[in-house]
Steps between C-alpha positions, in 0.01 A plus 500: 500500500751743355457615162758325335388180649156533358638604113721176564157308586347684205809394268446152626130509332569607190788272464210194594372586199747665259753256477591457867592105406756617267611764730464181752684236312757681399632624872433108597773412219727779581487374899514139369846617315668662751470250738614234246783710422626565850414114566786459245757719628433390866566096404752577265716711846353182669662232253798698453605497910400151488746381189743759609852483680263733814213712536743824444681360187094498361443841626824604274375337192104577523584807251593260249176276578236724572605874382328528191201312642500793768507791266257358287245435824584873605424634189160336503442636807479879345145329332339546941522881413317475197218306694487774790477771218235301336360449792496120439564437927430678724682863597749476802514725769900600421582827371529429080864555468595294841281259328702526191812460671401220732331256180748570254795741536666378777573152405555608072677770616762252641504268289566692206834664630605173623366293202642741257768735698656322699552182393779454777218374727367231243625254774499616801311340788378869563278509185407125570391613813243729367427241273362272751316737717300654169411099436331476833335765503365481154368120560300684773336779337390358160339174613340717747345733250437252305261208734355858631374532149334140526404610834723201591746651699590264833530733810853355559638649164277852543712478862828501374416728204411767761791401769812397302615888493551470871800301403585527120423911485809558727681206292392648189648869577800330646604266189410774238727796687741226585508439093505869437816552737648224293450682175551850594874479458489393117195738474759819599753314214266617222549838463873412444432207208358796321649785297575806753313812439220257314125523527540137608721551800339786673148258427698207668632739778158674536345136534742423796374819749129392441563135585672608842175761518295190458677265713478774769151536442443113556678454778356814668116376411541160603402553864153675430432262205589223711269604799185609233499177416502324809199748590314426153560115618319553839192681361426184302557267805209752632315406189601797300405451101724290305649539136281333257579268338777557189803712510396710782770577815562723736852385605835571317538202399 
């Protein structure tokens, strides 16, 4: 056993004793809230096709139902780094910024230029889209990490927490660049709303060539995340360790 699986073991001692049912509780209530909150957004995108002129006129209007919901839930999730540094779950196998990236800057990242600047997409079926897909595969992963905690965890559930990537990773990077094509031409208006020559405009144009470097970067990584993946799927099938129980993954989810 490696050495930072035995100071995880050792971590897991201590905590037995020194407050490890706080510690405990308190990640059982934080899995116990994100799943209630993404049980709300997914029936209210549910009840809104159903009362709704189609299912695309409720993908145009799930900004309006479910947007600040979403922030709010995304914002929350910036609390899983805290646990990692705190060593609260255990460590992942990802590279820390990847890591980073993957949990919590990828999806904020998005939805703070499109919940803030560019609020041309509040109600587009592109956003709703994303919408959607986050929903299902939220309502996965926290009830997952959540009955793994009660050691409850039916092997149906720990299935499709470890094998819905095969379909919703490629739908995932597919929605989000789709939503980023959609904003990019408003995101090249700023530096034009603001006052030429300004600290603000060469920010806003400056902010521009790094999305394109990051959107480049995304689609050029996709393959070889895509594939590490699938391999880190097979060596559990073999009987490879698993992520314990709370907050731990090593998928981009």
């Amino acid at each position: 056993m490696g050495r930072g699986a035995t100071g995880w073991e050792d971590r897991r001692r201590r905590e037995a004793t020194l407050g490890g049912r706080l510690v405990y509780g308190y990640l059982a209530a934080f899995n116990v809230v994100m799943a209630a909150g993404w049980c709300l957004v997914a029936a209210t995108l549910v009840s809104s096709a159903i009362y709704t002129a189609s299912p695309l006129s409720a993908l145009h209007l799930a900004f309006t139902n479910v947007g600040s919901l979403v922030l709010s839930l995304q914002l929350l999730v910036c609390m899983e780094v805290v646990h990692m540094a705190l060593a609260w779950v255990p460590p992942s196998t990802m590279n820390p910024l990847l890591l980073l990236h993957c949990k919590v800057l990828r999806r904020l990242h998005l939805l703070v230029v499109a919940y803030f600047g560019v609020p041309q997409v509040h109600q587009t079926a592109a956003l709703g889209f994303v919408f959607v897909h986050w929903a299902v595969v939220d309502l996965i992963r926290y009830p997952f990490y959540l009955l793994n905690m009660v050691r409850a965890c039916p092997p149906l559930l720990k299935w499709m927490r470890y094998s819905e990537f095969i379909v919703m990773y490629p739908i995932s990077f597919t929605s989000e660049m789709y939503l980023w094509w959609v904003m990019y031409p408003y995101i090249r208006e700023w530096p034009l709303e603001q006052r030429e020559g300004s600290l603000e405009a060469a920010a806003a144009t400056l902010y521009g060539w790094l999305l394109l470097a990051y959107l480049a970067w995304r689609v050029s990584t996709f393959p070889f995340n895509y594939r590490r993946m699938l391999r880190l799927r097979g060596h559990k099938d073999q009987g490879g360790p698993s992520p314990a129980a709370v907050g731990a993954t090593t998928k981009a989810d």
